[in-house]
C-alpha positions in Angstrom: -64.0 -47.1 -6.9 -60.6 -48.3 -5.1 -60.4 -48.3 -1.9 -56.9 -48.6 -0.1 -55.9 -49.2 3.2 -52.5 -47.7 4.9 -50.5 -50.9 6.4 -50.1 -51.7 10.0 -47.0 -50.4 11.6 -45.0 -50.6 14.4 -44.8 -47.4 17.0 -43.3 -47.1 19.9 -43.5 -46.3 23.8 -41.5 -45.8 26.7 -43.3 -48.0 29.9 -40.6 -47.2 32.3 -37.8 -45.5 33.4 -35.8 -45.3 36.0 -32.4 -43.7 36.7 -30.2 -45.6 39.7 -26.9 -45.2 41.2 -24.6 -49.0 41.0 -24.1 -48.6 44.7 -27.7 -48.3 45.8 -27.8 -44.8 47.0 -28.4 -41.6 45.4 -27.6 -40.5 41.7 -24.2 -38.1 42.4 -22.2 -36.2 40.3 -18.9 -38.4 39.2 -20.7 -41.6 39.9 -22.0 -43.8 37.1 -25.9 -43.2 36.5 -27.6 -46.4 34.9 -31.3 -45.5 32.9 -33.1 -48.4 33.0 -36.2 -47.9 30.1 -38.9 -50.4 28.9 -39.6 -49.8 25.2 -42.7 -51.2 23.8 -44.2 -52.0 20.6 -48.2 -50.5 20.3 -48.6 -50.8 16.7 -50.1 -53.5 14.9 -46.9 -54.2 12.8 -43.4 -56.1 13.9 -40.9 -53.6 14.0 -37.6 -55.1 12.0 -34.1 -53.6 13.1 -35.1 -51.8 16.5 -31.7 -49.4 17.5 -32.0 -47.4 20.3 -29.3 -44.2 20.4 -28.9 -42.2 23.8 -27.2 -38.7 23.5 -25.9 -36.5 26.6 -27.2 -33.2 25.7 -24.5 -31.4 28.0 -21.0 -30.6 27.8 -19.2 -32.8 31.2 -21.2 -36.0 30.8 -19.8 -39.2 29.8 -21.2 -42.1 28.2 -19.1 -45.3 30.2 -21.1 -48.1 27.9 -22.3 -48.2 24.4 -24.6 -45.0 23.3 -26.1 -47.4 20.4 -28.1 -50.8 21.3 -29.8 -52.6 18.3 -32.8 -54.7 20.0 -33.8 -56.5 16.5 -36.8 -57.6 16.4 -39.7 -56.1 18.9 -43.4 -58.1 17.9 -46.8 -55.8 18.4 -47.3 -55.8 21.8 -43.9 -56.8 23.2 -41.6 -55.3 25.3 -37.9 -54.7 25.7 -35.6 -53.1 28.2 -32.4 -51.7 27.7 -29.7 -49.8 30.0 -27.4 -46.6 29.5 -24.5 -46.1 31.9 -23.2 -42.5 31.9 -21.5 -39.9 34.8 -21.5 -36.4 35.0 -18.0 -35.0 35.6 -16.9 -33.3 38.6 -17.1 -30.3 36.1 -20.7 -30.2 35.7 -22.5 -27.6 37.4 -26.3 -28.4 36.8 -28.4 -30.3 39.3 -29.9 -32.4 36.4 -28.7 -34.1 33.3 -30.7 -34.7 30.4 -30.5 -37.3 28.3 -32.0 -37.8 24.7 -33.6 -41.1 23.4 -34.2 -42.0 20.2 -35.6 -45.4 18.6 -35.6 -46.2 15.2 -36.7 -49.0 13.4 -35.7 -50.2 9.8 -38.2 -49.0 7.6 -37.8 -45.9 8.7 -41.7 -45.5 8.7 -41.7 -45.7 12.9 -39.3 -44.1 15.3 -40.0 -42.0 19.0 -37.6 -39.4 20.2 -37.7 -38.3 23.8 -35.3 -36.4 26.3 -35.6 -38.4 30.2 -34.0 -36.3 33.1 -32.0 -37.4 35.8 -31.8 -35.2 39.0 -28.6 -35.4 41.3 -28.9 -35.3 44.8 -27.7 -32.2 46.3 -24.7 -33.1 48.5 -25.7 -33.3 52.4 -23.1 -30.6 54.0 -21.5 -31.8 57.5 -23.3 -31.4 60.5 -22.4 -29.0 63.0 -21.5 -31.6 66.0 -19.6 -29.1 68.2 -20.2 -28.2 72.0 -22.7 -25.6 71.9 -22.5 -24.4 68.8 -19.6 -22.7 67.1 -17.0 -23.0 69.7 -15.5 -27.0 69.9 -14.2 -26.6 73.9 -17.3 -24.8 74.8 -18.8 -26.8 77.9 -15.7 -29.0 78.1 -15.1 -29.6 81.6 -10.6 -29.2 81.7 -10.1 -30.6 85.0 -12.4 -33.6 84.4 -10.7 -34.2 81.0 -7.2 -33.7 82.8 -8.3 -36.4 85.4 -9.2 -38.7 82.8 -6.0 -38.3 81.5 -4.0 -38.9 84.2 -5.3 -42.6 84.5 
């Protein structure tokens, strides 16, 4: 009897990811967004060819780099980063944006597909730094003021 064994192959998984603003702070709507991801190689086979492909999902995003990244050659065991820069319009209405990753090697034996979600921070509405409370000359002292004045 003949006994066959499948071939090692590559497969695929995502270490990190990690969505950032370029000016440090929070992830805002009409800003460029960067994912960050670490893709590595778990199987037991060198996968030839690697392309990654990010898609936005929803209507008001924007890709502002390239949505296709070919990473060649990833070894079993190795790893690989690779960035997506993308904004959501002033149009979009949602509080998160999702965006869908897919790897593909060239065999076509091994790929991953994924969808990673970004979360904007809500916007921080201006606080209320009137005289007690609604009224700005509440507790404004008018001759004190018209004395300063007066100087």
């Amino acid at each position: 009897m003949l006994t066959t064994k499948e071939l090692p192959k590559p497969a695929f998984v995502i270490t990190q990811s990690d969505f950032t603003s370029d000016d440090g702070k929070n992830i805002r709507v009409n800003y460029p967004v960067r994912l960050k991801t670490s893709i590595q190689n778990t199987g037991k086979a060198t996968a030839n060819e690697v392309i990654v492909k990010f898609s936005l999902i929803n209507d008001n995003c924007v890709a502002l780099d390239k949505d296709k990244i070919q990473l060649g050659i990833i070894k079993a065991g190795e790893k690989k980063e690779v960035q997506f820069l993308f904004t959501a319009t002033n149009q979009y209405v949602m509080d998160k944006v999702p965006v869908k990753m897919q790897i593909a090697e060239s065999t076509g034996k091994s790929g991953f597909d994924t969808i990673l979600v970004a979360a904007f921070e809500k916007e921080i509405l201006a606080e209320d730094k009137t005289r007690g409370g609604g009224d700005p000359l509440k507790g404004l002292n008018v001759s004190d003021a018209k004395k300063e004045m007066q100087l």
